[in-house]
CHARMM-style PDB file with segment names, atoms N, HN, CA, C and O in Angstrom:
ATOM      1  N   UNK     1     125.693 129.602  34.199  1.00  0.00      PROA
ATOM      2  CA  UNK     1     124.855 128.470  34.514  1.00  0.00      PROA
ATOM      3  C   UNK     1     124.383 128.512  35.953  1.00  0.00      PROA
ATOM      4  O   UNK     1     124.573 129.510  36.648  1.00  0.00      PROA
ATOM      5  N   UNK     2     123.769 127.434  36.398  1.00  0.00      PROA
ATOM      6  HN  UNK     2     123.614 126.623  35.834  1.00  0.00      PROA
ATOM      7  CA  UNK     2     122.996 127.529  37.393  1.00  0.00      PROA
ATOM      8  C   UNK     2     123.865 127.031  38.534  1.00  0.00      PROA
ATOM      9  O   UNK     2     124.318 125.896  38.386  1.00  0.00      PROA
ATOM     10  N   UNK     3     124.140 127.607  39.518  1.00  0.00      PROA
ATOM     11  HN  UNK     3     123.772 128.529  39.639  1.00  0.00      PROA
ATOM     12  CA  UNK     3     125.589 127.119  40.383  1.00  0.00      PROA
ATOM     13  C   UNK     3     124.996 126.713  42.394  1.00  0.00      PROA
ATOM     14  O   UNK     3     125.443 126.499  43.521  1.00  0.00      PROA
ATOM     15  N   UNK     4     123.627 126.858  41.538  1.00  0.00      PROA
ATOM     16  HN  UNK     4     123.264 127.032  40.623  1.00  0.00      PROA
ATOM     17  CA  UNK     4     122.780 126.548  43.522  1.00  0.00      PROA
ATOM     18  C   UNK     4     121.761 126.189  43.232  1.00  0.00      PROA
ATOM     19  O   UNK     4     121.463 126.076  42.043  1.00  0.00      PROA
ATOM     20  N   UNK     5     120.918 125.899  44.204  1.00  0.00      PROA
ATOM     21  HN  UNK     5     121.160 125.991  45.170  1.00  0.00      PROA
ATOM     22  CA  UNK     5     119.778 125.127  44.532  1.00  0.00      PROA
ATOM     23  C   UNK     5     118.941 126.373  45.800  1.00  0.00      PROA
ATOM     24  O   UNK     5     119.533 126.804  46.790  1.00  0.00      PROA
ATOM     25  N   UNK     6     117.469 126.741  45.411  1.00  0.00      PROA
ATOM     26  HN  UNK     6     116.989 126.390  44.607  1.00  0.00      PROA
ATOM     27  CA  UNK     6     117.082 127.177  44.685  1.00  0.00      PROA
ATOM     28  C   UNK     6     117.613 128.237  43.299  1.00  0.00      PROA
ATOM     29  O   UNK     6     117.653 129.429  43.605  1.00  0.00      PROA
ATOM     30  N   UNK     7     117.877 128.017  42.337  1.00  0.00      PROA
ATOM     31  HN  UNK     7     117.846 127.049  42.089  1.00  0.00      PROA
ATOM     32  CA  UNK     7     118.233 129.224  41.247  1.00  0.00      PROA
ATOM     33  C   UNK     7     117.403 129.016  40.315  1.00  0.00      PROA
ATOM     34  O   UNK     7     116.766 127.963  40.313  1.00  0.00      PROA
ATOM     35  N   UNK     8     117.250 129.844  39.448  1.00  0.00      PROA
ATOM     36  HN  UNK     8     117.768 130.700  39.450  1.00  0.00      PROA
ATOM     37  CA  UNK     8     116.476 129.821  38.181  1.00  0.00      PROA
ATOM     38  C   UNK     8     116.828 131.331  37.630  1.00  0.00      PROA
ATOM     39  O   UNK     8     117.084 132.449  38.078  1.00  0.00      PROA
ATOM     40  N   UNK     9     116.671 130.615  36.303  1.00  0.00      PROA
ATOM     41  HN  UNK     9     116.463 129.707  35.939  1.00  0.00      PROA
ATOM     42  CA  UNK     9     117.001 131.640  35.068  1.00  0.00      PROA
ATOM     43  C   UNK     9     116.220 132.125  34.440  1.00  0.00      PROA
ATOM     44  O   UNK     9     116.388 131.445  33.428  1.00  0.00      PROA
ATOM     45  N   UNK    10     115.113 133.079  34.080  1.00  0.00      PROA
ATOM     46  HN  UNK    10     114.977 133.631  34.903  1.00  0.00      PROA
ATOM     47  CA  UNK    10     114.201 134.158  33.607  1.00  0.00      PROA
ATOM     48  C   UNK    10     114.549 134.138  31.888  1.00  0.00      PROA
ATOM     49  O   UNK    10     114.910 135.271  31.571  1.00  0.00      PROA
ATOM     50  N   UNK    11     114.550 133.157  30.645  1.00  0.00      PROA
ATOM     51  HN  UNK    11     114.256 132.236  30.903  1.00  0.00      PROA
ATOM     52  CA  UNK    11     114.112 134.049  29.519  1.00  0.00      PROA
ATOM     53  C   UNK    11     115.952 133.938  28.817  1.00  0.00      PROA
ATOM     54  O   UNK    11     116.368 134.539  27.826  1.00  0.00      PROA
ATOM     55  N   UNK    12     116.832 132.880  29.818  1.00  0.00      PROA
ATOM     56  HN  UNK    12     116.494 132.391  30.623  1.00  0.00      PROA
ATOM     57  CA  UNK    12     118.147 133.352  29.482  1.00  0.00      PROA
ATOM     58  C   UNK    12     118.957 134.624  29.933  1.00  0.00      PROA
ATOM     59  O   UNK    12     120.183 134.638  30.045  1.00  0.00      PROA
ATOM     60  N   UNK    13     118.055 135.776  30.198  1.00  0.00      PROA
ATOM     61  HN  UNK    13     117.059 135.764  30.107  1.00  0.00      PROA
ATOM     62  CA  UNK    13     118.741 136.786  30.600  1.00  0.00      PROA
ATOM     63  C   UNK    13     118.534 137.108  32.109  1.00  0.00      PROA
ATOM     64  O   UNK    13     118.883 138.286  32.177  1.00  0.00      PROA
ATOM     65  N   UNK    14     118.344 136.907  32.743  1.00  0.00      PROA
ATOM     66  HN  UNK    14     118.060 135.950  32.688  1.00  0.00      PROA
ATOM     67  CA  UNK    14     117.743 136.967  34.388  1.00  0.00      PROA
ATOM     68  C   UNK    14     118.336 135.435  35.185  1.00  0.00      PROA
ATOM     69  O   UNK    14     117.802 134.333  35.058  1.00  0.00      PROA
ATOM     70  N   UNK    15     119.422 135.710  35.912  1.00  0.00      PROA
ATOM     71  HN  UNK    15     119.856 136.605  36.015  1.00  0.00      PROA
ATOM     72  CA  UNK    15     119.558 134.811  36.734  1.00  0.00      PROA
ATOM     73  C   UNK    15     119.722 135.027  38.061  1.00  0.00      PROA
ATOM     74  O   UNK    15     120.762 135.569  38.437  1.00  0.00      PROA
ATOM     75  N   UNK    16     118.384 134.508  39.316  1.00  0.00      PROA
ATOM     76  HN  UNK    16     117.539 134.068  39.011  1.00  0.00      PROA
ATOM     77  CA  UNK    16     117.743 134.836  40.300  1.00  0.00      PROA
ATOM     78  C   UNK    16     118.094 133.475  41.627  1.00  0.00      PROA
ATOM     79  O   UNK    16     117.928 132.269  41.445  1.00  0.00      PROA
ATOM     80  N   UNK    17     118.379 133.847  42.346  1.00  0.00      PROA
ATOM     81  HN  UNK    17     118.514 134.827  42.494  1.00  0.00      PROA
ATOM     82  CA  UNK    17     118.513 132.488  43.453  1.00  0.00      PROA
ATOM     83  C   UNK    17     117.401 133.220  44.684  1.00  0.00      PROA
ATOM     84  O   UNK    17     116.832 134.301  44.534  1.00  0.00      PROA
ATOM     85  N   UNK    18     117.310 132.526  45.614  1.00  0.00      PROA
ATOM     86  HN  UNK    18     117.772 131.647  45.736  1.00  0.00      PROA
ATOM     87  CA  UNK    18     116.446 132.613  46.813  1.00  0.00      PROA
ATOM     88  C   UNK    18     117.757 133.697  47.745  1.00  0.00      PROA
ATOM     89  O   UNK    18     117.304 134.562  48.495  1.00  0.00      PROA
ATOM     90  N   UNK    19     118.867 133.595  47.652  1.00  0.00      PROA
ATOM     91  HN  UNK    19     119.235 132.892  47.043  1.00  0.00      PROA
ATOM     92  CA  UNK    19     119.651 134.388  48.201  1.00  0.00      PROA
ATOM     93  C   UNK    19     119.673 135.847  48.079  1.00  0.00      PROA
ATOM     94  O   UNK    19     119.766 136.762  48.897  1.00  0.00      PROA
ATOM     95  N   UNK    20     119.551 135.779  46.720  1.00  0.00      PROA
ATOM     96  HN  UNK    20     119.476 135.036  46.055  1.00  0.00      PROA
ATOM     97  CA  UNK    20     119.264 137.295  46.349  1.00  0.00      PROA
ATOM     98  C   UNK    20     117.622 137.929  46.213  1.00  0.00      PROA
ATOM     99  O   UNK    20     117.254 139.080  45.980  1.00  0.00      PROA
ATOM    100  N   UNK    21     117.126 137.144  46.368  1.00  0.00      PROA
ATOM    101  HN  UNK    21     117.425 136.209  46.558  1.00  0.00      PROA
ATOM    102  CA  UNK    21     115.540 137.724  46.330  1.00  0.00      PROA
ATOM    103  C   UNK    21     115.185 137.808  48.202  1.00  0.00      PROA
ATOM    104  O   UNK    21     114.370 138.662  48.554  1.00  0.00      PROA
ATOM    105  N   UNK    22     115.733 137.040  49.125  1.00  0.00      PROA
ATOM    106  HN  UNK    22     116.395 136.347  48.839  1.00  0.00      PROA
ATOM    107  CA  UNK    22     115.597 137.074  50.219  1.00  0.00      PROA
ATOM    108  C   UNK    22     114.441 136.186  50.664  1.00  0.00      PROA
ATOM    109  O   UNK    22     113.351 136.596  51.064  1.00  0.00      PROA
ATOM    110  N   UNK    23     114.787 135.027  50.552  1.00  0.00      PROA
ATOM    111  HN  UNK    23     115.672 134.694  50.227  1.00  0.00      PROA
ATOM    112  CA  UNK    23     113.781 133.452  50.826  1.00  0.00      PROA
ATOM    113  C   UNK    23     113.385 133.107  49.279  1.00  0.00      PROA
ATOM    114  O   UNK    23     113.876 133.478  48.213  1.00  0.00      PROA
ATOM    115  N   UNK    24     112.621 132.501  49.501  1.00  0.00      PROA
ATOM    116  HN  UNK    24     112.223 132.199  50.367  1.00  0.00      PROA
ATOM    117  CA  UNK    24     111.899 131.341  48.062  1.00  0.00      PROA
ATOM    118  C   UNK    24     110.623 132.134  47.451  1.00  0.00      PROA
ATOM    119  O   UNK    24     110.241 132.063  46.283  1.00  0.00      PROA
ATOM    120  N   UNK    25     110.042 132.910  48.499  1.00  0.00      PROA
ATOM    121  HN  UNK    25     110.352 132.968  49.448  1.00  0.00      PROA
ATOM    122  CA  UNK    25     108.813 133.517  48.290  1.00  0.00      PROA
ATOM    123  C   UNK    25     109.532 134.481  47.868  1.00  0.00      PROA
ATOM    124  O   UNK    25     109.293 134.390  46.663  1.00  0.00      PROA
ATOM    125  N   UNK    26     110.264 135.373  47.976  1.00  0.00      PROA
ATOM    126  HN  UNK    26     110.458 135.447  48.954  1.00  0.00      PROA
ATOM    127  CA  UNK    26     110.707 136.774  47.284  1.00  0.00      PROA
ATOM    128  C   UNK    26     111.022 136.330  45.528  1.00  0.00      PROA
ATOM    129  O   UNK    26     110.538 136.761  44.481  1.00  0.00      PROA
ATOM    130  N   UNK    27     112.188 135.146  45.858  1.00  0.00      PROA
ATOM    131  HN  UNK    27     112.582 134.796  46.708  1.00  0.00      PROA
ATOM    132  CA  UNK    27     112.642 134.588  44.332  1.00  0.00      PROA
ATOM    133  C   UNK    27     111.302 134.298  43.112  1.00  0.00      PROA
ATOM    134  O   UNK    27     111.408 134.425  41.892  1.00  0.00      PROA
ATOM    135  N   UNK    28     109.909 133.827  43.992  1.00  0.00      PROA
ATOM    136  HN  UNK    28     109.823 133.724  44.983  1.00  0.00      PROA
ATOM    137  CA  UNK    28     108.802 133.911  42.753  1.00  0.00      PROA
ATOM    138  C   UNK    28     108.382 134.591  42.356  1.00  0.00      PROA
ATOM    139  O   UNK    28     107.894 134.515  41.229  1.00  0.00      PROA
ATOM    140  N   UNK    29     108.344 136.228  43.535  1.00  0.00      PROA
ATOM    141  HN  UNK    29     108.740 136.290  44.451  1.00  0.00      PROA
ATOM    142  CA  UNK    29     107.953 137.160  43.034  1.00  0.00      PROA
ATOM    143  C   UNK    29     108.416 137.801  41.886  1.00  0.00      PROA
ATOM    144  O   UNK    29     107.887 138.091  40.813  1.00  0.00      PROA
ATOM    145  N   UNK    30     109.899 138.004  42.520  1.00  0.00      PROA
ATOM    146  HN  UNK    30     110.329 137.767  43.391  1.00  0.00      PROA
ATOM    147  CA  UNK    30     110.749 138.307  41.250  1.00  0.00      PROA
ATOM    148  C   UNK    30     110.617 137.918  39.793  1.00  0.00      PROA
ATOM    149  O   UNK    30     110.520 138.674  38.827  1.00  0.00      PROA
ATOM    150  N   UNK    31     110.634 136.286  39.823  1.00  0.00      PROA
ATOM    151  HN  UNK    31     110.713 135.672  40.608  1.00  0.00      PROA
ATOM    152  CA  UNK    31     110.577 135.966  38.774  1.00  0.00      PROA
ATOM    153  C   UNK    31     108.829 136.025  38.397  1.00  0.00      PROA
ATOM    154  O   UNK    31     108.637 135.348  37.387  1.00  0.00      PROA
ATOM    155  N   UNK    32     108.258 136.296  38.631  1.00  0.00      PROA
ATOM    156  HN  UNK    32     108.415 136.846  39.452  1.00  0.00      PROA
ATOM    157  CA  UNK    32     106.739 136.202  38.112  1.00  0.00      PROA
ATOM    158  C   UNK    32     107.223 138.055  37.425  1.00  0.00      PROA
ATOM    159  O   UNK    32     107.393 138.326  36.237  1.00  0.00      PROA
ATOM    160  N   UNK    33     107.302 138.718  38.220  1.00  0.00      PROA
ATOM    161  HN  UNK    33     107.164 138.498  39.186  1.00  0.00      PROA
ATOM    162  CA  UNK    33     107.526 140.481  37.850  1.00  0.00      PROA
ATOM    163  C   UNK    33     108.702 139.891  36.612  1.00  0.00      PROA
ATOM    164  O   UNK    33     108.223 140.063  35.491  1.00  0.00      PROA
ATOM    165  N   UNK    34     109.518 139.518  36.588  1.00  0.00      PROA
ATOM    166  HN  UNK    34     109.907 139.378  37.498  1.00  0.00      PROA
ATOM    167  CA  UNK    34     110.425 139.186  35.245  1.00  0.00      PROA
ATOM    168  C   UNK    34     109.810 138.065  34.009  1.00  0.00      PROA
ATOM    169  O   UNK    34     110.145 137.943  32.831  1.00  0.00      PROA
ATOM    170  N   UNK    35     109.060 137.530  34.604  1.00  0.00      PROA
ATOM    171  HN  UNK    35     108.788 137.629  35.562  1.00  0.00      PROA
ATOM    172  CA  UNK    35     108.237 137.167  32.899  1.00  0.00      PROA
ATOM    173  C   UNK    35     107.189 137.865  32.459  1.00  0.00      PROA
ATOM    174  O   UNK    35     106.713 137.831  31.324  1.00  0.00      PROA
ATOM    175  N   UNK    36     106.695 138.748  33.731  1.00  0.00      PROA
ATOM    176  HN  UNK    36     107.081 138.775  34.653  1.00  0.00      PROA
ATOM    177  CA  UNK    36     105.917 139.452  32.776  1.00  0.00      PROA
ATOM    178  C   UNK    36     106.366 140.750  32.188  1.00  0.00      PROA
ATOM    179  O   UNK    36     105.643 141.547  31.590  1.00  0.00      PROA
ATOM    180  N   UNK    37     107.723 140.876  32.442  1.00  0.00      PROA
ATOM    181  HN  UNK    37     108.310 140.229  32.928  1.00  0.00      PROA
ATOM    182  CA  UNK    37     108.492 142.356  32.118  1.00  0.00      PROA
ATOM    183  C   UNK    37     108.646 141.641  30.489  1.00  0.00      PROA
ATOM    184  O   UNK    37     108.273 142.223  29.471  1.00  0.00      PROA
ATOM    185  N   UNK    38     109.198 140.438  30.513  1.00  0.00      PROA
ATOM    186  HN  UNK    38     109.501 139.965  31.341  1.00  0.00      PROA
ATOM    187  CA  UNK    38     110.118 139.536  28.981  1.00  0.00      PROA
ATOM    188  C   UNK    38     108.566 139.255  28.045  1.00  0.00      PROA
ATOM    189  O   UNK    38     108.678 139.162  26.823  1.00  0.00      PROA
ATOM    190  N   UNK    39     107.198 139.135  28.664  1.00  0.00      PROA
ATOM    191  HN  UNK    39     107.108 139.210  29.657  1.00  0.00      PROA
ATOM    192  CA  UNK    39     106.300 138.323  27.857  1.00  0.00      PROA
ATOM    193  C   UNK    39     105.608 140.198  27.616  1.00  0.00      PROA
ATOM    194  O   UNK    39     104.823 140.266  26.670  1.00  0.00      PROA
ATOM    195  N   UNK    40     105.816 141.354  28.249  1.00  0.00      PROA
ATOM    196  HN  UNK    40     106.454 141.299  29.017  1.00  0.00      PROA
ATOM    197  CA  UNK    40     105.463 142.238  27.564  1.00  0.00      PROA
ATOM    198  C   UNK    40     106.517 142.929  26.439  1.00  0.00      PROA
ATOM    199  O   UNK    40     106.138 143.592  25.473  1.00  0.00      PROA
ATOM    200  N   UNK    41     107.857 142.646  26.759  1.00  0.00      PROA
ATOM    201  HN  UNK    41     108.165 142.108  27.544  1.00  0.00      PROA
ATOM    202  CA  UNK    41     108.723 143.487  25.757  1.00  0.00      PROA
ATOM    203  C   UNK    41     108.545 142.193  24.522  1.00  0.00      PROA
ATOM    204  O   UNK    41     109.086 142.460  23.449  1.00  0.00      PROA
ATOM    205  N   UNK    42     107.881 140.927  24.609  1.00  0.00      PROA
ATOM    206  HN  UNK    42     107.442 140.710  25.481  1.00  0.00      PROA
ATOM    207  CA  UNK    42     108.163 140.131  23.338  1.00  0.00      PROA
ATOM    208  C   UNK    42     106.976 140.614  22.671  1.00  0.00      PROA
ATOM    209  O   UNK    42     107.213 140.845  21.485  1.00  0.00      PROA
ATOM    210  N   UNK    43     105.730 140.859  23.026  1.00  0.00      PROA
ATOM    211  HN  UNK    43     105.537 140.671  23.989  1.00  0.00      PROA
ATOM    212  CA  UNK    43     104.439 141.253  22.608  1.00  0.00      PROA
ATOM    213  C   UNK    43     104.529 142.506  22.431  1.00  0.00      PROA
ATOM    214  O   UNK    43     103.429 142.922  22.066  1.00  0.00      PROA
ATOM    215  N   UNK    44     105.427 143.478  22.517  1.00  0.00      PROA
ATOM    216  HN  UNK    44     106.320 143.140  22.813  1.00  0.00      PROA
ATOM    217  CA  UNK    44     105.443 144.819  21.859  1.00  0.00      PROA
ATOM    218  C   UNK    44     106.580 145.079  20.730  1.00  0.00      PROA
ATOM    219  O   UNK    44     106.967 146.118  20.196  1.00  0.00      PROA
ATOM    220  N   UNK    45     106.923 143.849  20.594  1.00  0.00      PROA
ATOM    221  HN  UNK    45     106.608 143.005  21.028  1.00  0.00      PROA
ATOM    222  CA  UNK    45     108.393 143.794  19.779  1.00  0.00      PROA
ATOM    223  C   UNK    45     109.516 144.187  19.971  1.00  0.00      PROA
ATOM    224  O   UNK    45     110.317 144.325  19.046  1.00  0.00      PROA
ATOM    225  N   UNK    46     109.866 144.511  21.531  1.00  0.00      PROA
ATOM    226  HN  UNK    46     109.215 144.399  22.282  1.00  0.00      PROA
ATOM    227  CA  UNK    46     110.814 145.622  21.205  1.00  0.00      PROA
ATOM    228  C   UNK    46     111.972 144.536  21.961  1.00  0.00      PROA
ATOM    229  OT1 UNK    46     113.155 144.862  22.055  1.00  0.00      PROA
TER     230      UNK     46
END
């Protein structure tokens, strides 16, 4: 679960904080590059 402030979770499988992305702006990048990694593997079926 989510145990900080900024965190967020990607899809259930991706869990990302501002700590580990390195500020708030790294953490969107990340997560923008991780939904579109989850919204291409759902649209290719795999």
């Amino acid at each position: 679960g989510i145990k900080g402030t900024p965190e967020m979770v990607v899809n259930g499988k991706y869990r990302l904080s501002a700590k580990m992305a390195g500020g708030q702006g790294g953490m969107l990048k990340v997560a923008d590059y991780l939904i579109t990694l989850e919204r291409n593997s759902q649209s290719t079926g795999s």
